[in-house]
PDB file of N, CA, C and O in Angstrom, chain B, residues numbered from 101:
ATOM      1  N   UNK B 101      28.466 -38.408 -12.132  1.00  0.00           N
ATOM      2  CA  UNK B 101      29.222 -37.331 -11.526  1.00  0.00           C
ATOM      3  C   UNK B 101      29.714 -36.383 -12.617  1.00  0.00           C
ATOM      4  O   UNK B 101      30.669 -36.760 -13.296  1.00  0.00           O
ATOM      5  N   UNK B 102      29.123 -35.106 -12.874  1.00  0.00           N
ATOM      6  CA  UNK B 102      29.885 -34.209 -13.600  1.00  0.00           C
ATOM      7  C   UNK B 102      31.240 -33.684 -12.821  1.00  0.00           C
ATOM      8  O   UNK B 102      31.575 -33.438 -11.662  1.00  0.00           O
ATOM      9  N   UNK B 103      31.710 -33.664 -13.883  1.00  0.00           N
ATOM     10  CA  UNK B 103      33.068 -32.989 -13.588  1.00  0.00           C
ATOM     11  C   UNK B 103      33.463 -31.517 -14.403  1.00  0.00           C
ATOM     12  O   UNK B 103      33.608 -31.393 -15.619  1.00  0.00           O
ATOM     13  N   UNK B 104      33.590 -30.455 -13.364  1.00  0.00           N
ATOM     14  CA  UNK B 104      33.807 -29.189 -14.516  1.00  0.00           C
ATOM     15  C   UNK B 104      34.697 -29.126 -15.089  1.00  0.00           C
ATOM     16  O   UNK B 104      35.673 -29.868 -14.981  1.00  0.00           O
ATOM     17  N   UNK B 105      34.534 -28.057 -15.964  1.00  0.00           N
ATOM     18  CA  UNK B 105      35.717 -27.361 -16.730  1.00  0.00           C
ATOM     19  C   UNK B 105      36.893 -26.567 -16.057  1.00  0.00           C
ATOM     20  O   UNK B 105      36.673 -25.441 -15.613  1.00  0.00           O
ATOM     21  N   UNK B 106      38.182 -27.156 -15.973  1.00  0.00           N
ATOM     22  CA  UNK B 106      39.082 -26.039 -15.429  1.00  0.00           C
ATOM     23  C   UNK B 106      39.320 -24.431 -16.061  1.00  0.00           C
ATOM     24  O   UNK B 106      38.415 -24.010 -16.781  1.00  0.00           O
ATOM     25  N   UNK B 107      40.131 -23.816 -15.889  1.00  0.00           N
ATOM     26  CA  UNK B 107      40.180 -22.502 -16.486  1.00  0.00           C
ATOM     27  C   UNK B 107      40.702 -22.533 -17.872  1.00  0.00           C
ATOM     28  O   UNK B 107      40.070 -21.910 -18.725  1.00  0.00           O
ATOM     29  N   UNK B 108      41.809 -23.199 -18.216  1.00  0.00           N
ATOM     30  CA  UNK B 108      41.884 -23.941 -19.368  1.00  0.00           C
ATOM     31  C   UNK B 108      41.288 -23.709 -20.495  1.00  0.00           C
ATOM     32  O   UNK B 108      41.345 -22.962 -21.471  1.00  0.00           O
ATOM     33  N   UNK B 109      40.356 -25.083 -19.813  1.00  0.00           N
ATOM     34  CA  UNK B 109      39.458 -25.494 -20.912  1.00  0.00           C
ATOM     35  C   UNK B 109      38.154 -24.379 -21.290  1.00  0.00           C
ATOM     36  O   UNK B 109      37.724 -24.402 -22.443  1.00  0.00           O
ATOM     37  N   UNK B 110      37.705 -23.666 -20.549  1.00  0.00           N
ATOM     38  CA  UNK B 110      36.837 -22.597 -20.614  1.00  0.00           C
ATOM     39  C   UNK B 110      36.958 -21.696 -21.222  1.00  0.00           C
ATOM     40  O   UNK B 110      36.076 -20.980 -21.695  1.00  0.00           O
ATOM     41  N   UNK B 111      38.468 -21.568 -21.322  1.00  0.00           N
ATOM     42  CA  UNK B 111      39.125 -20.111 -22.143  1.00  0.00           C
ATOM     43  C   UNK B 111      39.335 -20.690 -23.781  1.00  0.00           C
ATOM     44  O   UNK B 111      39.257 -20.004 -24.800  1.00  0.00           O
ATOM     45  N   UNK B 112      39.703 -22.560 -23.659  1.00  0.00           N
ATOM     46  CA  UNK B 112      39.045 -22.680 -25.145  1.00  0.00           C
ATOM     47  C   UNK B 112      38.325 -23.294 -25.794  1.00  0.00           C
ATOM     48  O   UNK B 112      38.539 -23.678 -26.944  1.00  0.00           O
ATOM     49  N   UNK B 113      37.043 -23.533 -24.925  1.00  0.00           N
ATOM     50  CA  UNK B 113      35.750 -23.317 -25.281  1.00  0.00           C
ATOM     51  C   UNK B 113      35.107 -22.221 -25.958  1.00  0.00           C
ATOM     52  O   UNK B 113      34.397 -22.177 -26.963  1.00  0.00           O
ATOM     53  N   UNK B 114      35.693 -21.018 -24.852  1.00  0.00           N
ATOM     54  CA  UNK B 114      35.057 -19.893 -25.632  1.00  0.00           C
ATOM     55  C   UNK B 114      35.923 -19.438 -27.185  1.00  0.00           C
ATOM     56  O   UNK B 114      35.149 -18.954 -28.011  1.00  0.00           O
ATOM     57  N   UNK B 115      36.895 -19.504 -27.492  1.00  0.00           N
ATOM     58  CA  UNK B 115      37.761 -19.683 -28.550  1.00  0.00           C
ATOM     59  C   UNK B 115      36.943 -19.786 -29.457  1.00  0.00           C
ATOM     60  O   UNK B 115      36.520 -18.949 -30.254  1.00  0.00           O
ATOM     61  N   UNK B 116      36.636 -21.263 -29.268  1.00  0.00           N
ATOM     62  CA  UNK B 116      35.732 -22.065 -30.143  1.00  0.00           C
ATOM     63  C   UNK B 116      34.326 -21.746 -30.649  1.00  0.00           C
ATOM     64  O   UNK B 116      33.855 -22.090 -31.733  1.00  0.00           O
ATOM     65  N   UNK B 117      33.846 -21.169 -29.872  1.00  0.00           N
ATOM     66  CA  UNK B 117      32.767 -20.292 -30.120  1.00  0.00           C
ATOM     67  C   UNK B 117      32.904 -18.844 -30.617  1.00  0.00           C
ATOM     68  O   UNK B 117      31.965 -18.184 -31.061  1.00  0.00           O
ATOM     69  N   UNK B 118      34.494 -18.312 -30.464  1.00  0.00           N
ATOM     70  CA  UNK B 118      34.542 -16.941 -31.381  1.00  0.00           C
ATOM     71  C   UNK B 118      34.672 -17.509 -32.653  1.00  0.00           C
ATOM     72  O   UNK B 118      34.244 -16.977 -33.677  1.00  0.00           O
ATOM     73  N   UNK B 119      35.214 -18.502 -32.607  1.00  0.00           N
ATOM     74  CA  UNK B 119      35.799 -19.495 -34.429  1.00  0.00           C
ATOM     75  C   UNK B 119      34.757 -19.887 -34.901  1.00  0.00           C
ATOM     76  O   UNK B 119      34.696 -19.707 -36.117  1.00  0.00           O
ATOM     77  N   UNK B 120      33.676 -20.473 -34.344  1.00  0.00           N
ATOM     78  CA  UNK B 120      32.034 -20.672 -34.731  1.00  0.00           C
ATOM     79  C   UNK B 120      31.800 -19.317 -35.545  1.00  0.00           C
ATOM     80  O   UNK B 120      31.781 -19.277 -36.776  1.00  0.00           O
ATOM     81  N   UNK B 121      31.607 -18.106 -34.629  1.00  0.00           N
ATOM     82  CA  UNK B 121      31.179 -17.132 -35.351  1.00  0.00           C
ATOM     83  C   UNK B 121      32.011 -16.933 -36.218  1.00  0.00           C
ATOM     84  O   UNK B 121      31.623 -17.572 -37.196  1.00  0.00           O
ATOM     85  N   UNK B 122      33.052 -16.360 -36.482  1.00  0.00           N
ATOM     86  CA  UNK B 122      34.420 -15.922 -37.589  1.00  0.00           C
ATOM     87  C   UNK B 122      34.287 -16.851 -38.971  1.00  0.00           C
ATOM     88  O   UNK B 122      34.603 -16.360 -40.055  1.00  0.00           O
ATOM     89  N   UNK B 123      33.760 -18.337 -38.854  1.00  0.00           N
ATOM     90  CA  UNK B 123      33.432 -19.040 -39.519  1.00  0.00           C
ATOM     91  C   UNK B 123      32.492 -18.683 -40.587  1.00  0.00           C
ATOM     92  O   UNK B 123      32.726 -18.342 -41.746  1.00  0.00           O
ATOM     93  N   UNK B 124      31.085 -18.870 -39.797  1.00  0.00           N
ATOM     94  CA  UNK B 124      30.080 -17.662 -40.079  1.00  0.00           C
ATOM     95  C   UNK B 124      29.749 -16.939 -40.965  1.00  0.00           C
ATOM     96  O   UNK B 124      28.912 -16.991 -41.867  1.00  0.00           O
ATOM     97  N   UNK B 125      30.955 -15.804 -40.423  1.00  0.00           N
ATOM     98  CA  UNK B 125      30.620 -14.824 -40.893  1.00  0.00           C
ATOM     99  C   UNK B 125      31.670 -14.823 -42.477  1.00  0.00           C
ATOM    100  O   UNK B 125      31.536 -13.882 -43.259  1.00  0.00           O
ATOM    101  N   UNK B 126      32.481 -15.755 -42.725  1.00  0.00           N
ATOM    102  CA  UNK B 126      33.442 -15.811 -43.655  1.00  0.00           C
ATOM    103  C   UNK B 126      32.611 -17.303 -44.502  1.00  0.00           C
ATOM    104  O   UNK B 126      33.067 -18.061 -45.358  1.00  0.00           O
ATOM    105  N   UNK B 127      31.445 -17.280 -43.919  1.00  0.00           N
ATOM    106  CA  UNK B 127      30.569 -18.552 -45.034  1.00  0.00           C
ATOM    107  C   UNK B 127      29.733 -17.378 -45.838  1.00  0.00           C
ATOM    108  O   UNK B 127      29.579 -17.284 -47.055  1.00  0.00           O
ATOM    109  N   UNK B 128      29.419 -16.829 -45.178  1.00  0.00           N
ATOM    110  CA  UNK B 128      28.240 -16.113 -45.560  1.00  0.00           C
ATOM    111  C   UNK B 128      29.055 -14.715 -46.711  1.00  0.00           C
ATOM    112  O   UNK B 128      28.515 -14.073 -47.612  1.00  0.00           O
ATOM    113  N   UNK B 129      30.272 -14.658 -46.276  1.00  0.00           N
ATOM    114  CA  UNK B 129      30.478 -13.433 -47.687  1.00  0.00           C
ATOM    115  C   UNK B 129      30.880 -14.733 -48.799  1.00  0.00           C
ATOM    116  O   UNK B 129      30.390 -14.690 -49.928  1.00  0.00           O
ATOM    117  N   UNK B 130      31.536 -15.555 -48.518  1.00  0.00           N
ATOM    118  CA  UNK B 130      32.029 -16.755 -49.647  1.00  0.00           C
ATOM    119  C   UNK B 130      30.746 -16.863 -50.628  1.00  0.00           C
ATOM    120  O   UNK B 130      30.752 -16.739 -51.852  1.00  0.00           O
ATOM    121  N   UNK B 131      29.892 -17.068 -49.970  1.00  0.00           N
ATOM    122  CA  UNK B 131      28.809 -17.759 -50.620  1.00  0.00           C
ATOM    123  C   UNK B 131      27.758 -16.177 -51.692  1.00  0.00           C
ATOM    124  O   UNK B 131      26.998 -16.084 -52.656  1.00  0.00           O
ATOM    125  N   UNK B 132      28.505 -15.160 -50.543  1.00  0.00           N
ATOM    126  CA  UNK B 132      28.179 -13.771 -51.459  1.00  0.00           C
ATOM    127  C   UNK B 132      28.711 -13.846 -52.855  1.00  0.00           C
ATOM    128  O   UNK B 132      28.090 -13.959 -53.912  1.00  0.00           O
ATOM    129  N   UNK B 133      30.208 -13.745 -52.592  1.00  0.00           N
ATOM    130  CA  UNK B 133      30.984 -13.817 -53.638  1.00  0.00           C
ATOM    131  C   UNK B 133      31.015 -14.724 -55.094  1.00  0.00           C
ATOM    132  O   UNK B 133      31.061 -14.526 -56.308  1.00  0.00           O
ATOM    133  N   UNK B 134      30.954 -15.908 -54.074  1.00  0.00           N
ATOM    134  CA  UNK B 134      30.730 -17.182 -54.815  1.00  0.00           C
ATOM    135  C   UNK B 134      29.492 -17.227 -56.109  1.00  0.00           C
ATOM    136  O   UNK B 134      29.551 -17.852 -57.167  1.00  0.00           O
ATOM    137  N   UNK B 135      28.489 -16.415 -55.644  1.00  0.00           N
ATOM    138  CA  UNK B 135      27.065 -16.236 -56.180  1.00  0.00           C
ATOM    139  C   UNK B 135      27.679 -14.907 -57.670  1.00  0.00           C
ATOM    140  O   UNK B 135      27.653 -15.257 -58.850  1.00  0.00           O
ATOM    141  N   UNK B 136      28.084 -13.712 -57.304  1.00  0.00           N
ATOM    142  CA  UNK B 136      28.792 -12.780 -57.899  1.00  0.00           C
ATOM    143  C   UNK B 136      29.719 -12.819 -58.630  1.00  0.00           C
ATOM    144  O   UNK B 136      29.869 -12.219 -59.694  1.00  0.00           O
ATOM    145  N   UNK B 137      30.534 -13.661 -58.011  1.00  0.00           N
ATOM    146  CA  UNK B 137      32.251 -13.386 -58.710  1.00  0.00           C
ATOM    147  C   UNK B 137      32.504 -14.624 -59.565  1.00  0.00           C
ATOM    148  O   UNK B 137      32.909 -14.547 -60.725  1.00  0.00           O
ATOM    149  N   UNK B 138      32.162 -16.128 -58.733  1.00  0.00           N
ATOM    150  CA  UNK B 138      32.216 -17.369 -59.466  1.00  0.00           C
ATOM    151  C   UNK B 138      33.671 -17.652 -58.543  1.00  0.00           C
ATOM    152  O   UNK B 138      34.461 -16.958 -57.902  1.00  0.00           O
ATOM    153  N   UNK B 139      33.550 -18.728 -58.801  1.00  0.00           N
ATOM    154  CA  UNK B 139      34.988 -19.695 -57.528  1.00  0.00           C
ATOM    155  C   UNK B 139      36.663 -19.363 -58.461  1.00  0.00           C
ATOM    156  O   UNK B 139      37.719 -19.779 -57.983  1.00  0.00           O
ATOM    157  N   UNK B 140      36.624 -18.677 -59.622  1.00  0.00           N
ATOM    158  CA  UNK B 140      37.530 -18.611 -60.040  1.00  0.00           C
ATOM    159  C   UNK B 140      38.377 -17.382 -59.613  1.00  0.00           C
ATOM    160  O   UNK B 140      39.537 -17.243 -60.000  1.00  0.00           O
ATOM    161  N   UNK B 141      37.698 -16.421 -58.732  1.00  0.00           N
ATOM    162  CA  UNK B 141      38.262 -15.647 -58.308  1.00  0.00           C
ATOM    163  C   UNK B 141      39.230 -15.685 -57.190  1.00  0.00           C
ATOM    164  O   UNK B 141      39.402 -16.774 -56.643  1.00  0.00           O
ATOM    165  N   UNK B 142      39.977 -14.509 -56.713  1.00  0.00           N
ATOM    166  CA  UNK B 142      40.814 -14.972 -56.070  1.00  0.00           C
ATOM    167  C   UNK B 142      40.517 -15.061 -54.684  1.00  0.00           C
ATOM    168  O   UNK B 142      40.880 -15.883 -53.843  1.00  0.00           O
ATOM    169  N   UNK B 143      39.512 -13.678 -54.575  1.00  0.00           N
ATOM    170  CA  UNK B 143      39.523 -13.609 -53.009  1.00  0.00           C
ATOM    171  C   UNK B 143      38.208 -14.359 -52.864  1.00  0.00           C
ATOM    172  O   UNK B 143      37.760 -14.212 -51.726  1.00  0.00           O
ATOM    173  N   UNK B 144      37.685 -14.878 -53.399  1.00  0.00           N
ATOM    174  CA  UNK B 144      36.741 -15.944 -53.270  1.00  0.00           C
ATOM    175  C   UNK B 144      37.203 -16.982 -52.415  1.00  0.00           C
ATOM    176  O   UNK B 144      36.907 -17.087 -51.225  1.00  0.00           O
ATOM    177  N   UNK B 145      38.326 -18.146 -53.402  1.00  0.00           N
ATOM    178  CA  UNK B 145      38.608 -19.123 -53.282  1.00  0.00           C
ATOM    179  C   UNK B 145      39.756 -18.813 -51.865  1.00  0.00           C
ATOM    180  O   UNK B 145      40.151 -19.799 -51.243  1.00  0.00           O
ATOM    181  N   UNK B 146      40.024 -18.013 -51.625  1.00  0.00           N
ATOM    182  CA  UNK B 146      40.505 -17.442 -50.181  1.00  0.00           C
ATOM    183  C   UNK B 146      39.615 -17.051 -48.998  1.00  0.00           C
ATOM    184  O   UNK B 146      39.872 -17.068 -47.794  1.00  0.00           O
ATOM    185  N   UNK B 147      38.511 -16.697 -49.644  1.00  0.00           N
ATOM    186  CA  UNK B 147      37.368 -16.719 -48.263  1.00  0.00           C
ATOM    187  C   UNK B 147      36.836 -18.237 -48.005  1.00  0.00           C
ATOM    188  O   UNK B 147      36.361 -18.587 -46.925  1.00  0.00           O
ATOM    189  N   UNK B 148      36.995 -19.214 -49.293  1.00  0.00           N
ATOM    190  CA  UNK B 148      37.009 -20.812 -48.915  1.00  0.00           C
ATOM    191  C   UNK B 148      37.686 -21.368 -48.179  1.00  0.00           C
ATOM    192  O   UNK B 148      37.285 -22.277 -47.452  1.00  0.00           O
ATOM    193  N   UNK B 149      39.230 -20.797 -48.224  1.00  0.00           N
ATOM    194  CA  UNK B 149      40.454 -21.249 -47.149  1.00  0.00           C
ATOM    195  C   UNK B 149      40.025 -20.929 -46.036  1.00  0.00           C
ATOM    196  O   UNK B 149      39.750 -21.737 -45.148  1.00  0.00           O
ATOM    197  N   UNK B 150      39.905 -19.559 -45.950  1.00  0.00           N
ATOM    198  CA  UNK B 150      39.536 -19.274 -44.714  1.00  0.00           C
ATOM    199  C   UNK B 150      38.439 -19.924 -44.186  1.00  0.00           C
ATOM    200  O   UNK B 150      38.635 -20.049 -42.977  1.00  0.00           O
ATOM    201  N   UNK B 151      37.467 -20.359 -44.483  1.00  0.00           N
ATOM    202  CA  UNK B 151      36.045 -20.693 -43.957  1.00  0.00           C
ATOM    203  C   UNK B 151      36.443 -22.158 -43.414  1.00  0.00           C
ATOM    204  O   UNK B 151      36.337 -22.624 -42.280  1.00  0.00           O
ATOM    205  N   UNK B 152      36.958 -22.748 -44.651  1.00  0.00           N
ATOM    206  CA  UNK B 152      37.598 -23.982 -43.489  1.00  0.00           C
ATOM    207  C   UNK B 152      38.530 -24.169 -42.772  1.00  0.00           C
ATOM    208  O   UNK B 152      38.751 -25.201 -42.138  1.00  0.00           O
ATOM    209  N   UNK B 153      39.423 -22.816 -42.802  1.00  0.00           N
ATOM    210  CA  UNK B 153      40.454 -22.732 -41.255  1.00  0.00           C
ATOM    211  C   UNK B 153      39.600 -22.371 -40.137  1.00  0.00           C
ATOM    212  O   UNK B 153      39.994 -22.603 -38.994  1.00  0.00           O
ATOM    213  N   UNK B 154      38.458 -21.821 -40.348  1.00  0.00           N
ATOM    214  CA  UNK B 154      37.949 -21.415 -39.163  1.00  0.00           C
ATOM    215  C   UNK B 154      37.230 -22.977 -38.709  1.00  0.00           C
ATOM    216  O   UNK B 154      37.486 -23.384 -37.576  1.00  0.00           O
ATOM    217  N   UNK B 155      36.731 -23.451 -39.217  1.00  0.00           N
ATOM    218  CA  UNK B 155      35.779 -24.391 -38.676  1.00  0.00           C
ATOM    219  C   UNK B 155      36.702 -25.218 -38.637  1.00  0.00           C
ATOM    220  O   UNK B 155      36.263 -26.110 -37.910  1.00  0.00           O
ATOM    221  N   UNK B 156      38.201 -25.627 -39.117  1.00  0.00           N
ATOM    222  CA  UNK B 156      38.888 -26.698 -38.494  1.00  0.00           C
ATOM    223  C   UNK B 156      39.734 -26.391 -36.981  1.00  0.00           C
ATOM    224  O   UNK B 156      40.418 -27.195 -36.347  1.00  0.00           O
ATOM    225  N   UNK B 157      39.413 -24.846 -36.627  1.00  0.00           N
ATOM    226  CA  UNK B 157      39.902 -24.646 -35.069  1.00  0.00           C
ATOM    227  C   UNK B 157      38.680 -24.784 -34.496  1.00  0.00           C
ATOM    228  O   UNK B 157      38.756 -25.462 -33.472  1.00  0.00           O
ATOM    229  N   UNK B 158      37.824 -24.493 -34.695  1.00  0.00           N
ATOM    230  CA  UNK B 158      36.088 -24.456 -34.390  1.00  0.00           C
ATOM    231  C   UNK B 158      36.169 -26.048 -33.704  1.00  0.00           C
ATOM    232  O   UNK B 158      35.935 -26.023 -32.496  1.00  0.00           O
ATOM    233  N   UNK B 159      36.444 -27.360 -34.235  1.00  0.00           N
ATOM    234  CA  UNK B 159      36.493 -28.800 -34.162  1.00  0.00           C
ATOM    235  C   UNK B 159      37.996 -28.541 -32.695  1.00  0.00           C
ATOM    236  O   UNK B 159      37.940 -28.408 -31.472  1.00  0.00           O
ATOM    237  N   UNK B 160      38.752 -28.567 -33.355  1.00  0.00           N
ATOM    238  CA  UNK B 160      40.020 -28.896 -32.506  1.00  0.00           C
ATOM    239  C   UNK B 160      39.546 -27.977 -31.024  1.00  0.00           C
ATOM    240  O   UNK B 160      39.466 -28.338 -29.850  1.00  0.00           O
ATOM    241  N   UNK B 161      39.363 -27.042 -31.498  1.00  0.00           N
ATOM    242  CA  UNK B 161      39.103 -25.742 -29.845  1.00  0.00           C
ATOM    243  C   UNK B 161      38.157 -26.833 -29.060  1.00  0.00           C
ATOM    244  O   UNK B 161      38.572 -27.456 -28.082  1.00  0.00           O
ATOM    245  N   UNK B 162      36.889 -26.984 -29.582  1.00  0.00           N
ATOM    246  CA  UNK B 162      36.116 -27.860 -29.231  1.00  0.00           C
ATOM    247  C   UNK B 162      36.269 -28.588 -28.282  1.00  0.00           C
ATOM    248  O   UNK B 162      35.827 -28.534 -27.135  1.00  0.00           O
ATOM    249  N   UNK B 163      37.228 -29.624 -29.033  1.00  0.00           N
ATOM    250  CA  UNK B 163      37.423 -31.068 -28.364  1.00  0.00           C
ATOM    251  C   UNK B 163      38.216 -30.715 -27.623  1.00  0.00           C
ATOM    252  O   UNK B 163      38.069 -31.499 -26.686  1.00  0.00           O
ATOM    253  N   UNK B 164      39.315 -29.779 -27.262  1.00  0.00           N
ATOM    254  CA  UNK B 164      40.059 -29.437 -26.268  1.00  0.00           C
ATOM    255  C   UNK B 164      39.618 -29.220 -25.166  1.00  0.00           C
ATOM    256  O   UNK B 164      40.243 -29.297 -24.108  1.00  0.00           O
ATOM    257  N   UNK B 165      38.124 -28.830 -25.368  1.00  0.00           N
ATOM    258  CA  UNK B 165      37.861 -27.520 -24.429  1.00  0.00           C
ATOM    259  C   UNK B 165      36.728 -28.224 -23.626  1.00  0.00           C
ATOM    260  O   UNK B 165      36.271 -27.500 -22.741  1.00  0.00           O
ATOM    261  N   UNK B 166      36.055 -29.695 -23.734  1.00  0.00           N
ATOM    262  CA  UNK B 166      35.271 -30.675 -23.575  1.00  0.00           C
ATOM    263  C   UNK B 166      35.936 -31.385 -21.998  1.00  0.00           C
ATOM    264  O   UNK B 166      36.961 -31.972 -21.652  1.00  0.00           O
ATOM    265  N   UNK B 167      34.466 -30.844 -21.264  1.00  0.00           N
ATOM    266  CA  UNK B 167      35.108 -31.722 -20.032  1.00  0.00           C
ATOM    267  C   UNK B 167      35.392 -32.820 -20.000  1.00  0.00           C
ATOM    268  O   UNK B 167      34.932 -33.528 -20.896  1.00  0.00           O
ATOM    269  N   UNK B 168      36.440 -33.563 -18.759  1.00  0.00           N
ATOM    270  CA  UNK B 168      37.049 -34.834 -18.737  1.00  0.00           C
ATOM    271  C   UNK B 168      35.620 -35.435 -18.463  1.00  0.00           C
ATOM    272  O   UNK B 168      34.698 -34.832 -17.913  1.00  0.00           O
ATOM    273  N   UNK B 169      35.588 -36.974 -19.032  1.00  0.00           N
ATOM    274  CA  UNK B 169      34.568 -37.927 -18.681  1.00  0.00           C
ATOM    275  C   UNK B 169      34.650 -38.347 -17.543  1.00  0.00           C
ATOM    276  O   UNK B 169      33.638 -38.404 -16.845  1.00  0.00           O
ATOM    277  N   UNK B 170      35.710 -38.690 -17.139  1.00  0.00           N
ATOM    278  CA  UNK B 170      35.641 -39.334 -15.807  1.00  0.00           C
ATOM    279  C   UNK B 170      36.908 -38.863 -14.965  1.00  0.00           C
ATOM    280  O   UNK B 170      37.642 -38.067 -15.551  1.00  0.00           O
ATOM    281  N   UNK B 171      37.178 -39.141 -14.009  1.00  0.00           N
ATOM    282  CA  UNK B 171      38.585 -38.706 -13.287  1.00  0.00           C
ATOM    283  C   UNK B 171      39.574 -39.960 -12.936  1.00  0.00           C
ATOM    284  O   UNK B 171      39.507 -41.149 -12.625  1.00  0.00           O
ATOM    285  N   UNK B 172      40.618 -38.843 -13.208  1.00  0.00           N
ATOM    286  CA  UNK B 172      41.677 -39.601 -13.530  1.00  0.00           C
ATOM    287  C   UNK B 172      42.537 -40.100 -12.139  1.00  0.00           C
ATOM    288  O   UNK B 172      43.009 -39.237 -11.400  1.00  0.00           O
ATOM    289  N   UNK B 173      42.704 -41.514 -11.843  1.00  0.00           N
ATOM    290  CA  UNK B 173      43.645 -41.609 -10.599  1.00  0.00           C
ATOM    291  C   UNK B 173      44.886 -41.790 -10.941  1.00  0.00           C
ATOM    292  O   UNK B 173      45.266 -42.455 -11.905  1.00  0.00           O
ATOM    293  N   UNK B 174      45.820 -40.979  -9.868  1.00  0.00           N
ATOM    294  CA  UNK B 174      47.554 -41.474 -10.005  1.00  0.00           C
ATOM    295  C   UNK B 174      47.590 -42.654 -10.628  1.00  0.00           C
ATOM    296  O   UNK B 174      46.660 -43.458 -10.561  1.00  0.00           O
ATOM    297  N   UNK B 175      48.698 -42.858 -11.304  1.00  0.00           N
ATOM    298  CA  UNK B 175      49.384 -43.724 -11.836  1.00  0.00           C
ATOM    299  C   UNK B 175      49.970 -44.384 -10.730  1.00  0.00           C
ATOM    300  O   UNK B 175      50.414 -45.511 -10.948  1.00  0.00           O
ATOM    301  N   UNK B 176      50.046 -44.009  -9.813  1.00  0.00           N
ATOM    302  CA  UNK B 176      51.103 -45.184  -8.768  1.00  0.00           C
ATOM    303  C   UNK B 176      49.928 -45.703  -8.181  1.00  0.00           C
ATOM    304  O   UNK B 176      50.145 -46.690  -7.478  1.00  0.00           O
ATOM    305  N   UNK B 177      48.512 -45.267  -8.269  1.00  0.00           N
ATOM    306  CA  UNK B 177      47.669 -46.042  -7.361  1.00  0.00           C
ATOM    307  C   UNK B 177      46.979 -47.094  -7.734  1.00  0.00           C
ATOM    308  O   UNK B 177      46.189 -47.698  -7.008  1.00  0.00           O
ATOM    309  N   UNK B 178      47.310 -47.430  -9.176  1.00  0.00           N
ATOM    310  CA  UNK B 178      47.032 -48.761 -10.218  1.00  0.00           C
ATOM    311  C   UNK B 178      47.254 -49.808  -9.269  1.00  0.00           C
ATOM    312  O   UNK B 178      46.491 -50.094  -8.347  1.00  0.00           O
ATOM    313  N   UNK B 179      47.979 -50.179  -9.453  1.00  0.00           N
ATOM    314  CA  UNK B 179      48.521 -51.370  -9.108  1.00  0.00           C
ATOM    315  C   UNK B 179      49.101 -51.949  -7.497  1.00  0.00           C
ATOM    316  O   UNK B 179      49.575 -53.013  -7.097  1.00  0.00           O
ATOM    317  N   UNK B 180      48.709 -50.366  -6.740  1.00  0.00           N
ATOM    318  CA  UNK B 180      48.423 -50.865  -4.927  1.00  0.00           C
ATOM    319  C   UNK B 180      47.256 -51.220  -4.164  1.00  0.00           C
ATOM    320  O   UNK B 180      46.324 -50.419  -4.085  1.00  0.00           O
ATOM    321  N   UNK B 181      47.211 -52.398  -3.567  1.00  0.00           N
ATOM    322  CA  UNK B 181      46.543 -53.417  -3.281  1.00  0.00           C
ATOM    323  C   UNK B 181      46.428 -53.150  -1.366  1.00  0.00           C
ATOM    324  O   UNK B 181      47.335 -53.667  -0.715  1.00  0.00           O
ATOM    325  N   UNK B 182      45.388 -52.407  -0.631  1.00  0.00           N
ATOM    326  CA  UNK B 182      46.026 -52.434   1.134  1.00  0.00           C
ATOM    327  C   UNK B 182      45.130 -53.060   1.775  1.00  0.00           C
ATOM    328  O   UNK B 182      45.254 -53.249   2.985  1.00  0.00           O
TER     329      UNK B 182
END
């Protein structure tokens, strides 16, 4: 049985996929720079921060945003027996 995504989770799914790209696009000048400037620079080693702030919301958005596996019953209906 799939179970969808509420509105929620859809709004950060897609998040997660703007942070995919933003990621991206902040690997790809790093690695410009990185090639040019050398890691001792400043805004280098700041497009590194950044590259892994993006991909550590990229993970978290993710898993937020991941439909439920299975569905969940009340808590009071555990343990009633009819």
């Amino acid at each position: 049985m799939i179970i969808p995504r509420n509105t929620g989770r859809k709004i950060s799914h897609g998040f997660a996929i703007f942070s995919l790209a933003c990621m991206l696009i902040s690997l790809v000048f790093f690695l410009y720079l990185f090639a040019t400037r050398g890691i001792t620079d400043v805004i280098t080693a700041s497009l590194l921060a950044t590259t892994l702030f993006f991909l550590s919301c990229t993970i978290v958005l993710y898993l937020m945003g991941k439909p439920p596996q299975y569905v969940l019953e009340p808590w009071d209906s555990l343990g009633k027996t009819d």
